[in-house]
ZABA-631314 format. One record per residue (C-alpha): residue number from 1; x, y, z. Coordinates in pm, 1 decimal. Layout:
N
PT   pos         c1         c2         c3
PT   NUM          X          Y          Z
...
! end
This chain:
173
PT   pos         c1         c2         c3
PT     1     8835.4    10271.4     7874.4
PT     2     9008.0    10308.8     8213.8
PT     3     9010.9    10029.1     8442.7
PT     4     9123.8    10171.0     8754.8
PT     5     9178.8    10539.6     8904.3
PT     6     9355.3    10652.5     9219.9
PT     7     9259.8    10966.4     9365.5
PT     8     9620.0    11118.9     9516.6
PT     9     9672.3    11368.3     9797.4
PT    10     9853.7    11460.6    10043.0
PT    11     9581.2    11596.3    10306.8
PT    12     9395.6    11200.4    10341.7
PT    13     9053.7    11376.7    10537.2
PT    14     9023.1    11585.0    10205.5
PT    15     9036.0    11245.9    10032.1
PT    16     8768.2    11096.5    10247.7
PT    17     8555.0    11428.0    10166.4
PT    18     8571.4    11388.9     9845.7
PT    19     8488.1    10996.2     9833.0
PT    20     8167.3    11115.7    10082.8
PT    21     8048.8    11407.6     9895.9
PT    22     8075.1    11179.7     9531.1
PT    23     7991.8    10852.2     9650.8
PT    24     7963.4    10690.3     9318.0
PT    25     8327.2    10708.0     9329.3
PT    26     8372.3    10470.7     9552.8
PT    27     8093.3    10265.8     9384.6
PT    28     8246.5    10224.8     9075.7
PT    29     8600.6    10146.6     9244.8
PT    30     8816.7    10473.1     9248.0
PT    31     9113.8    10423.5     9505.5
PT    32     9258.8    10744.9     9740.2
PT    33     9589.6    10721.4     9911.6
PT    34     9746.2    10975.1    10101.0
PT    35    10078.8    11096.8     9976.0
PT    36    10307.9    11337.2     9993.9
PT    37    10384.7    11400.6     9630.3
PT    38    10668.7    11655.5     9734.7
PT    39    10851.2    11329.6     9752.6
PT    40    10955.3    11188.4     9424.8
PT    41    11050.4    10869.5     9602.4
PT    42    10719.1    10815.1     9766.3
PT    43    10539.6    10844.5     9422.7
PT    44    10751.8    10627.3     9213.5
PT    45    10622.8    10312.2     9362.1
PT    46    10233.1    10433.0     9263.7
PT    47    10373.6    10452.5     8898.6
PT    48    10405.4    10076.0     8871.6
PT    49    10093.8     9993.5     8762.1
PT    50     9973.3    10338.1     8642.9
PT    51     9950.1    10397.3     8238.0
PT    52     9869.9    10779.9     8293.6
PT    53     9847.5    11059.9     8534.8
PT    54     9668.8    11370.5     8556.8
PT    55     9815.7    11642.6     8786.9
PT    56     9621.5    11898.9     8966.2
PT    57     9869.6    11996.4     9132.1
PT    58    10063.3    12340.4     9215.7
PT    59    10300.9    12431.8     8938.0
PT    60    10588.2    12340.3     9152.7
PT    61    10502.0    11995.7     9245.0
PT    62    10479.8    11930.4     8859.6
PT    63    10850.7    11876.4     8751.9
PT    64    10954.2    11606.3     9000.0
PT    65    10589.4    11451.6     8912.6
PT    66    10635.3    11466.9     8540.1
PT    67    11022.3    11353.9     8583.7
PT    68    10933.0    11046.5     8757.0
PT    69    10667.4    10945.3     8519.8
PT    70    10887.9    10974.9     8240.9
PT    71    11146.0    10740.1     8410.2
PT    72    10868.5    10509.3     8428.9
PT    73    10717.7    10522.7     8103.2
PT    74    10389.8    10681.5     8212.6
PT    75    10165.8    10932.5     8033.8
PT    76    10128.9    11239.4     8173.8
PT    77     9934.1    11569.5     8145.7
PT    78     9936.9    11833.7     8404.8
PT    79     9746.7    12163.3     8449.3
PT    80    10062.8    12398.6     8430.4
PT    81    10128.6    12750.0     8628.0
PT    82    10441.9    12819.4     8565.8
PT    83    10618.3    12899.6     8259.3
PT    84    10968.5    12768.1     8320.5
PT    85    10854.1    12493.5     8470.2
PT    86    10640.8    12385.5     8205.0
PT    87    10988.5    12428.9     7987.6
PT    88    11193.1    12175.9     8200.0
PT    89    10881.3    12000.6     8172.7
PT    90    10905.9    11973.5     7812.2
PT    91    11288.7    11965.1     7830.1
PT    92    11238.1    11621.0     8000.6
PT    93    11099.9    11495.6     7636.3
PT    94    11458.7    11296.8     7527.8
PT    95    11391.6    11029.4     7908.2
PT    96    10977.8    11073.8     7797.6
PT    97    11055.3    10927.4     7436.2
PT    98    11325.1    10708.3     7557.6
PT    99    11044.8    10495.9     7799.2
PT   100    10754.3    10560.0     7598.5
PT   101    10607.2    10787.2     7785.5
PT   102    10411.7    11101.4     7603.0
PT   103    10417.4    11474.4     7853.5
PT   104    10141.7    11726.9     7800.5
PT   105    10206.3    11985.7     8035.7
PT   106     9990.8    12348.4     8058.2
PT   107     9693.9    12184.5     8000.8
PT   108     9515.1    12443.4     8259.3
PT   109     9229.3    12682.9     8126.4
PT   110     9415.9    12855.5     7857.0
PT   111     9649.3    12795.2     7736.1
PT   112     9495.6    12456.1     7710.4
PT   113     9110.2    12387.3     7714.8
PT   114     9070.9    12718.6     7549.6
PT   115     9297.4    12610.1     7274.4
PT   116     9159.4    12250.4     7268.2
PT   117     8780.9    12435.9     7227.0
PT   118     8904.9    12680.3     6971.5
PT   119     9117.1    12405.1     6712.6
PT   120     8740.0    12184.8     6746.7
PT   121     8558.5    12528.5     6659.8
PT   122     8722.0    12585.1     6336.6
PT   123     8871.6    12193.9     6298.0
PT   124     8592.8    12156.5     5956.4
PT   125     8638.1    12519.9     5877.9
PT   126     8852.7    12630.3     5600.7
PT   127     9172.9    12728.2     5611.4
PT   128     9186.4    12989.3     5922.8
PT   129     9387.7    13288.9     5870.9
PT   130     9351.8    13419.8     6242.2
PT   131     9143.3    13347.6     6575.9
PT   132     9149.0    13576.5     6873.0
PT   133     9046.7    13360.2     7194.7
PT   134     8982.9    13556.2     7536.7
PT   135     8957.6    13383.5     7873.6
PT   136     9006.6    13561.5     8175.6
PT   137     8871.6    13479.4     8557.5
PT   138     8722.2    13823.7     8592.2
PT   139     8378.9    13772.8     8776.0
PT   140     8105.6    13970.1     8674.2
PT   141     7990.5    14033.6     9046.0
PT   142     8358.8    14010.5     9208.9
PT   143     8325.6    13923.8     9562.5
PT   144     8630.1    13958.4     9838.5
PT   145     8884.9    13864.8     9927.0
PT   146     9049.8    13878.6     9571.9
PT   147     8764.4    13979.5     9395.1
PT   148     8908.1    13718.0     9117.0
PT   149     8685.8    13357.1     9038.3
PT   150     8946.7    13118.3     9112.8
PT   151     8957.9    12831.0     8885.2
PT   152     9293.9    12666.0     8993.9
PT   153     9556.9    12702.4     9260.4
PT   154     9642.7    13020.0     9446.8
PT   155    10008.2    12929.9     9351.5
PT   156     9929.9    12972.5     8989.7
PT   157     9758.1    13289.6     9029.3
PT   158    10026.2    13467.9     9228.6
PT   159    10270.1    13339.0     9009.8
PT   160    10060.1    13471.8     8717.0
PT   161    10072.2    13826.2     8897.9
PT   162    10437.4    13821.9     9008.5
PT   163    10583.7    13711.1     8633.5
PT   164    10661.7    13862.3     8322.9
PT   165    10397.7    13853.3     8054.7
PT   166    10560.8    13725.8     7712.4
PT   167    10377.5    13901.5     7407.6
PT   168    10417.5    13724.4     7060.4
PT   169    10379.7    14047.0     6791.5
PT   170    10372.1    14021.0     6452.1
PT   171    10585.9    13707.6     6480.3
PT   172    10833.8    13860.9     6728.9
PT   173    10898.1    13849.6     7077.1
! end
């Protein structure tokens, strides 16, 4: 049901690739601009006429994003990174409510699609006692220079290396 989509990044010949390599894009009327979305001013004008937006962005470009689209009453859903960040992302949800604005942040692979794919695998099922769900980016047949298939940003996976893993236990931290 969308009427309109604007493709958004800062690099504008990586735009024009992408409008060249899928030219029914540009066929059925998606927009690219150039911006710097490190600039919460520069994006805030975009937001105007925008009902949603979907950030690929690196985890740290995601709290001013999400922050200015609640202040304008825009949707938003982002692919996540970061732990604390997607806390102050959901610690923004009092100025989300208060425009009418809904924030999904750490929708990346998992969590995220993995969970979405999972709750539709046993949605008709009865009640579910436990599910174990494994994702991982661990190619088969690694290949250098990380040996890793990278799925997202090279932010998120360094910062997935360099932080603390948090273990839920049998109910406890």
């Amino acid at each position: 049901g969308a009427t309109a989509l604007t493709l958004v990044d800062a690099d504008g010949a990586a735009l024009a690739r992408c409008l060249a390599e899928l030219p029914w894009l540009g066929e059925a009327g998606v927009r690219a601009r150039a911006l710097d979305l490190s600039d919460p001013a520069a994006f805030a004008p975009l937001l105007a006429d925008t009902e949603a937006v979907f950030s690929a962005l690196p985890y740290f470009l995601n709290l001013p994003v999400a922050e200015a689209c609640s202040r304008a009453g825009v949707h938003y859903v982002d692919l996540g990174g970061n732990t604390d960040i997607v806390r102050r992302t959901l610690g923004l949800d009092p100025l989300a409510r208060a425009s009418g604005a809904c924030l999904v942040p750490d929708c990346g692979l998992a969590p995220g699609l993995a969970a979405t794919v999972a709750m539709a695998a046993i949605a008709d099922m009865a009640p579910v006692e436990s599910l174990r769900i494994r994702v991982g980016g661990l190619p088969q047949h690694p290949r250098p220079p990380l040996d890793y298939s990278l799925f997202f940003s090279v932010h998120g996976l360094i910062n997935e290396y360099m932080g603390e893993a948090v273990v839920l236990r049998g109910g406890e931290l």
